[in-house]
C-alpha positions in Angstrom: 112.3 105.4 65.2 108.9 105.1 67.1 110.2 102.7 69.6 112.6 105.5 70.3 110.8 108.2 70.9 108.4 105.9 72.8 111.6 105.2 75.3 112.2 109.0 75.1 108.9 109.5 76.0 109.0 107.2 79.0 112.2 108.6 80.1 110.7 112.1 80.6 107.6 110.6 82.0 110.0 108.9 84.9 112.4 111.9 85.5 108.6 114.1 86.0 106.9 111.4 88.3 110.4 111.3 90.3 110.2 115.0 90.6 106.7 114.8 91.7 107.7 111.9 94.4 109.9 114.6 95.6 106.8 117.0 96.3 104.6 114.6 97.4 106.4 113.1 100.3 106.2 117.0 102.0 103.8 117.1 105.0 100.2 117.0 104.2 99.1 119.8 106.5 102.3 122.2 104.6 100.9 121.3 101.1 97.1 122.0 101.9 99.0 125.4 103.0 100.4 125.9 99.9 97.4 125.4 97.8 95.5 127.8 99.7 97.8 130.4 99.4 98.8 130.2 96.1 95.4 130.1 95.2 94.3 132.7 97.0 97.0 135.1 95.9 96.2 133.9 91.9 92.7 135.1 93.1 93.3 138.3 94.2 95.5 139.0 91.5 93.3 138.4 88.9 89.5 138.5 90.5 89.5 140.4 93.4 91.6 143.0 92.5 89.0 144.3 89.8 85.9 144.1 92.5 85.1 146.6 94.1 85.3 146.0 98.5 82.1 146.1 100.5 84.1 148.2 102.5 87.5 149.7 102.9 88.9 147.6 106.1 88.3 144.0 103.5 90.7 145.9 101.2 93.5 146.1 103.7 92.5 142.4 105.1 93.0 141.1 101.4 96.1 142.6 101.0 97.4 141.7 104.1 96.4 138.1 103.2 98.4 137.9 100.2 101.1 139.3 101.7 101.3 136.8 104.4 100.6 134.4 101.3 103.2 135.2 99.5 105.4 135.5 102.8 104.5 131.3 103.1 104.9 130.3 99.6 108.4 132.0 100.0 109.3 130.3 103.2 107.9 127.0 101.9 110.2 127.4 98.5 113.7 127.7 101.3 112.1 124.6 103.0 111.9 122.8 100.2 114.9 123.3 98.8 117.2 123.1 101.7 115.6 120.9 104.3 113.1 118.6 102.6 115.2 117.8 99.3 117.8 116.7 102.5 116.0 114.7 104.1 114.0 113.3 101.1 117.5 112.0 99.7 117.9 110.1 102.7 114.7 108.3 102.9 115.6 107.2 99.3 119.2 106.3 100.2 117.9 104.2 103.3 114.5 103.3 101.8 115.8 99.6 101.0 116.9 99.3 104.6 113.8 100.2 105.8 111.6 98.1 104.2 113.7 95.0 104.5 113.1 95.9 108.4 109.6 96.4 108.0 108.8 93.3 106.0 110.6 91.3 108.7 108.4 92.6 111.5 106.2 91.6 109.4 107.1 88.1 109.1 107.5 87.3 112.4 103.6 88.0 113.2 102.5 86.4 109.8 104.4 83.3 110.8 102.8 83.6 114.3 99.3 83.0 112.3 100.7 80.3 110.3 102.4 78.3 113.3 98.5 78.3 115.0 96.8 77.6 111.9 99.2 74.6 110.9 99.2 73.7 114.4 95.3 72.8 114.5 95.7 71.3 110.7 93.5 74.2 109.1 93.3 74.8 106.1 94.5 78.0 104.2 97.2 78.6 106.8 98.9 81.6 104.9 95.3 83.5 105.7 94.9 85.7 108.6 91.7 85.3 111.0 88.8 87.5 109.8 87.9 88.6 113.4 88.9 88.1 116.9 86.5 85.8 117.7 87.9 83.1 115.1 91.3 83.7 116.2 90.0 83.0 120.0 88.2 79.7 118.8 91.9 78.7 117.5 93.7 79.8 120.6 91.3 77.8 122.9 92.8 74.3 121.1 95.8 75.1 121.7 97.8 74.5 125.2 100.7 77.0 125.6 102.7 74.2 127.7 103.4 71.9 124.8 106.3 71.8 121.9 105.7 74.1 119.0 107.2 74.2 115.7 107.6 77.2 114.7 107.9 78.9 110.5 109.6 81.4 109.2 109.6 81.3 105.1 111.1 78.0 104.5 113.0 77.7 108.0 111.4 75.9 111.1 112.5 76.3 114.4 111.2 74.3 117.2 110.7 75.8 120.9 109.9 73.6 124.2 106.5 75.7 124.3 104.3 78.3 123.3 105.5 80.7 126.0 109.4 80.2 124.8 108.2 81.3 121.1 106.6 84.3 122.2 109.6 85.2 124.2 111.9 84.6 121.2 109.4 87.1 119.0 109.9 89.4 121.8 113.7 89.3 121.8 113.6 89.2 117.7 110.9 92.6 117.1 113.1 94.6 120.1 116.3 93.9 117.1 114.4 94.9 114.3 112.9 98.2 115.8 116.8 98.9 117.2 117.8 98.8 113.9 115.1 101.1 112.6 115.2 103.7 114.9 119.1 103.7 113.6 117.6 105.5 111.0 114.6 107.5 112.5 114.9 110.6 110.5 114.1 108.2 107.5 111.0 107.4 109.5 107.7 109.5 109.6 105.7 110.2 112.6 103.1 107.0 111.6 105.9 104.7 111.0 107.2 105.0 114.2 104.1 104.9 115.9 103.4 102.1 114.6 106.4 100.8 115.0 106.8 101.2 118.7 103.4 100.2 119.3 104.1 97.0 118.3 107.2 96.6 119.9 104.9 97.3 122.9 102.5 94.9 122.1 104.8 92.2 122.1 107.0 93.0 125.1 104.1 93.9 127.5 101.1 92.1 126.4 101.9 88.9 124.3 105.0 87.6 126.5 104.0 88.9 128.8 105.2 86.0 131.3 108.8 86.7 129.4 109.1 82.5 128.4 108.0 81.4 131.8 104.5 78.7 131.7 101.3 80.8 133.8 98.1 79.3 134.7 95.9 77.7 135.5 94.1 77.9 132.0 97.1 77.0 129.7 95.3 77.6 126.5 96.1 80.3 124.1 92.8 81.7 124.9 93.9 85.0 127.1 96.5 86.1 123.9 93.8 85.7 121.4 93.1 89.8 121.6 96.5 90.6 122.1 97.9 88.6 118.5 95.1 89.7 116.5 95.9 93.4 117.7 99.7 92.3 117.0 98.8 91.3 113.5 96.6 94.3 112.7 99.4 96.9 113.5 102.3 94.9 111.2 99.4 94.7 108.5 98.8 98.4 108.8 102.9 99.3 108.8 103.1 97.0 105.4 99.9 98.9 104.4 101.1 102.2 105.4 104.7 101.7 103.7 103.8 100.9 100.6 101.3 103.9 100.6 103.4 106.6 101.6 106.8 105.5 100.7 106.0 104.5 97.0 107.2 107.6 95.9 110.4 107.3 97.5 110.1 103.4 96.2 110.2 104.5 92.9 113.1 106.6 92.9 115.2 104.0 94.4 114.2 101.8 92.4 115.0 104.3 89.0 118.0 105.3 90.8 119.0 101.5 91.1 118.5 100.6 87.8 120.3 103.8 86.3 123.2 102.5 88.6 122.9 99.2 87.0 122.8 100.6 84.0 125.9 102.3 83.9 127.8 99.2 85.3 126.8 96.9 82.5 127.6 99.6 79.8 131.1 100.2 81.8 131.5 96.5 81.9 130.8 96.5 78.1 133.1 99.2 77.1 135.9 97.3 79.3 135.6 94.2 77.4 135.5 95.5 74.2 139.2 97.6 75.3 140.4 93.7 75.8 139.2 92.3 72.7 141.0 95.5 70.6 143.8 95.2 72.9 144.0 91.4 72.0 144.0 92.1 68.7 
């Protein structure tokens, strides 16, 4: 009986925090807006409304305040419901999508790290470079003219040189953001900064000679700044993801499981229609 209402419990406790998801994913700058409104027409209301005004012009300045209040709160209410519940299903509907995109971005300038790292035989190759200055020091060992094995999960794929690598990361981050900006209205302003800046990065700076050798100095030494800076923007994108989409995360996920749910208990009821029908 306890274990019950324990699950009861937790099943109000999700259907509350997926409302909340709903609410929180609504522009910062509209929901500061909200709260000041709201609290300054509770205020009035109830406080200010029983003071007596310094003067007779703050009276009509205070009502005219609430009434523009309570003219926001009303238009914020219509947004909600018919714009932002909209869109809001479609982040969650696409949300899988997304970060199976993002996460492979990802990859690619994780496994750039890795490739140098296991290149020069250090140690801890799944670790990023603390500063630019280490990653530099690694670049300079390296010459950008010679065969290059490079590792993706549990996949290696070998290129002539350096220069044919970055030109294949190129080609492979202009897919992935493609496919994302399929979806754009899924995307918030940040995420597609971020992800076009990196596209950017890639394209313009790091192959910058698109898979052709340059010279003279054939070290990795001038694309030292330009990978950490690659690196740092996918890290913030992963960061930024699962910060601001986690509310969306969890109702895909919820809605996921209740979908999984219903199969197995469908499934269940199915088989047990065969077994009376057997009998």
């Amino acid at each position: 009986m306890k274990k019950f209402e324990r699950f009861k419990k937790f099943k109000s406790f999700e259907k509350v925090k997926i409302f909340t998801g709903k609410f929180k994913t609504v522009n910062k700058n509209l929901k500061r807006l909200l709260y000041i409104t709201g609290v300054w027409v509770l205020a009035y209301d109830f406080i200010l409304v029983n003071i007596p005004a310094w003067h007779p012009i703050l009276v009509t300045i205070g009502l005219l305040a609430r009434n523009v209040s309570f003219a926001f709160i009303t238009g914020f209410i219509f947004f909600f419901v018919n714009t932002h519940l909209s869109s809001h299903k479609t982040k969650v509907n696409t949300y899988r999508y997304t970060a199976n995109k993002i996460a492979s971005l990802n990859a690619l300038s994780t496994s750039l790290i890795t490739t140098i790292k296991l290149t020069l035989n250090l140690p801890d190759f799944n670790k990023d470079a603390t500063t630019e200055e280490e990653l530099e020091e690694w670049c300079m060992q390296i010459a950008g003219n010679t065969p290059v094995t490079y590792r993706v999960l549990a996949h290696r794929v070998k290129f002539q040189d350096w220069y044919v690598l970055f030109n294949f990361l190129d080609i492979e981050t202009s897919k992935i953001v493609k496919d994302l900006l399929l979806v754009r209205d899924s995307l918030d302003s940040e995420t597609l900064r971020l992800v076009t800046n990196i596209e950017n990065k890639v394209n313009m700076f790091i192959n910058v000679s698109k898979g052709l050798p340059i010279g003279p100095d054939y070290s990795l030494k001038s694309f030292a700044k330009d990978i950490f800076e690659y690196r740092g923007m996918c890290k913030e994108l992963i960061l930024h993801l699962n910060k601001e989409y986690k509310p969306i995360a969890d109702e895909y996920h919820h809605l996921e499981n209740k979908k999984t749910k219903e199969r197995r208990e469908l499934k269940g009821q199915q088989q047990v229609q065969q077994q009376n029908i057997q009998l």
